[in-house]
C-alpha angles and dihedrals in degrees: 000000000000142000131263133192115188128158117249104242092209108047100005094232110151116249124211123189146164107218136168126271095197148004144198112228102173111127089350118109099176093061089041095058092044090063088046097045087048091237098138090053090048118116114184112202107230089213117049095009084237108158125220138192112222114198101208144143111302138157122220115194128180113180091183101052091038093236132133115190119191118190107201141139130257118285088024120143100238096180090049093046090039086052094054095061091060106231121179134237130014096307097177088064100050105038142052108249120214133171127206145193110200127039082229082059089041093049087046099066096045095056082049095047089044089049090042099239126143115251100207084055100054094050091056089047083051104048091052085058095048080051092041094058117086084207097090083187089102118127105163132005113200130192110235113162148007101219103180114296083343122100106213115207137183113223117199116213124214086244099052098259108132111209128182127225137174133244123184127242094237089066096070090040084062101043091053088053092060094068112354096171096051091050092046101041120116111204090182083241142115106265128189106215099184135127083288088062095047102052085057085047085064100034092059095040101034101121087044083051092054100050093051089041085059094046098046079054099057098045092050083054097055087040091059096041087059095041083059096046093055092046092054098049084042078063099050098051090050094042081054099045087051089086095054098054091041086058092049083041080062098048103044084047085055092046085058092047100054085040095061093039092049084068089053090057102043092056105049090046085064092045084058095055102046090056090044084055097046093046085056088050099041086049083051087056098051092039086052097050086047090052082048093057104047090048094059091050090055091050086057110047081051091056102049087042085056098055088042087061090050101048093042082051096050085045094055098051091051087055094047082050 
């Protein structure tokens, strides 16, 4: 542990901590996370809670993944600063050594070490997309994630903005095959991988570049040249199949059709009827009324031929008197 004084930026209120020089992250994922997320090289300000992010001398070890990662700034004794953290064995032998001069850059090579890329190779993958972008605004390129068979970076504008951008798997794969002996060579050194080692990566390896550069080329053509060619038989195949779904369309839209005129004439069948039914009631009434009527003649005539027999009796028996 040592002590650290720095000057709030923001209220200029002096901060004193005690922070730690190095630590031991092997098997231990809590110490681990706080490196990534930046947390050991955080100073709150206990005035204002400002935070800020000290760049200052720190050990990462890893004893699993062999690796031994020194932040430090230029001009720094690494050996001396590495000694006095005791570690023990001959480490140069048995990691890989790496210095570093940001805790982004810092932060970088553990993500790398804990996917198992190779981080030579990734500066030199980095450094053909920074050359293959027309923006010339680009001020860092980090690794971030390993999504599948996609390599996930963070690119850092001159301006601040952070965008993010994809590199395939297989380009690592190629740019291994260049020089595979220069990328997985250990020199039991400290060795700074950074933009600087790429560009003599290229430099040393530039004909052997282009050759595979004109290859990859190549392949992506032919690639391309298939992709189409299966678009365009996918089309076909749909373009063949669009009569026969027009045809069902017709049939389904008759179908409907029959289905909504079935209720018309259903209902003027029973209209039919029910006027059918009311001129046969309407014809019992009538016949009825008329029944009615004869009836009430004949009742009548019976009654008046009655009183004519009565009065011809009574007629008669005044006579016989």
């Amino acid at each position: 542990m040592k002590k650290y004084t720095i000057e709030c930026t923001k209220c200029n209120n002096v901060i004193t901590q005690t922070a730690e020089e190095a630590v031991n992250a092997t098997r231990n994922e809590d110490v681990k996370k706080r490196v990534i997320m930046k947390r050991v090289f955080e100073a709150r300000c206990p005035k204002c809670q400002n935070i800020h992010f000290v760049t200052r001398p720190f050990l990462y070890q890893d004893d699993e993944r062999r690796a031994l990662y020194v932040l430090a700034s230029e001009g720094m004794d690494v050996d001396r600063f590495v000694k006095k953290q005791n570690l023990k064995g001959n480490y140069k032998k048995q990691y890989s050594l790496r210095v570093v001069r940001s805790i982004n850059q810092l932060v970088e090579k553990i993500l790398l070490v804990e996917n198992n890329i190779n981080d030579k190779a990734i500066e030199v993958l980095k450094l053909f997309f920074v050359m293959g972008e027309k923006n010339s605004n680009i001020r860092n390129v980090y690794f971030e994630e390993l999504e599948g068979n996609r390599i996930r970076l963070a690119v850092i504008m001159a301006d601040g903005r952070q965008l993010t951008a994809y590199a395939d798997v297989k380009g690592l794969e190629r740019i291994v095959s260049i020089n595979k002996k220069a990328l997985n060579e250990k020199k039991h050194e400290w060795e700074e991988v950074n933009v600087k080692w790429a560009m003599d990566f290229y430099n040393a390896n530039e004909a052997e570049i282009n050759r595979i550069g004109a290859l990859v080329e190549e392949q992506t053509k032919r690639e391309n040249e298939a992709l189409k060619k299966l678009l365009e038989e996918r089309k076909a195949k749909v373009e063949e199949k669009k009569p026969t779904a027009k045809k069902t369309t017709t049939k389904k839209t008759e179908t409907k059709k029959t289905e909504k005129k079935e209720p018309k004439k259903t209902t003027k069948k029973t209209a039919e009827k029910k006027v059918a039914e009311k001129k046969v009631a309407e014809k019992k009434v009538a016949e009825k009324k008329v029944a009615e009527k004869e009836t009430k003649k004949t009742t009548e005539k019976k009654s008046t031929k009655k009183a004519t027999i009565t009065e011809t009796k009574k007629t008669t028996k005044k006579t016989d008197k």
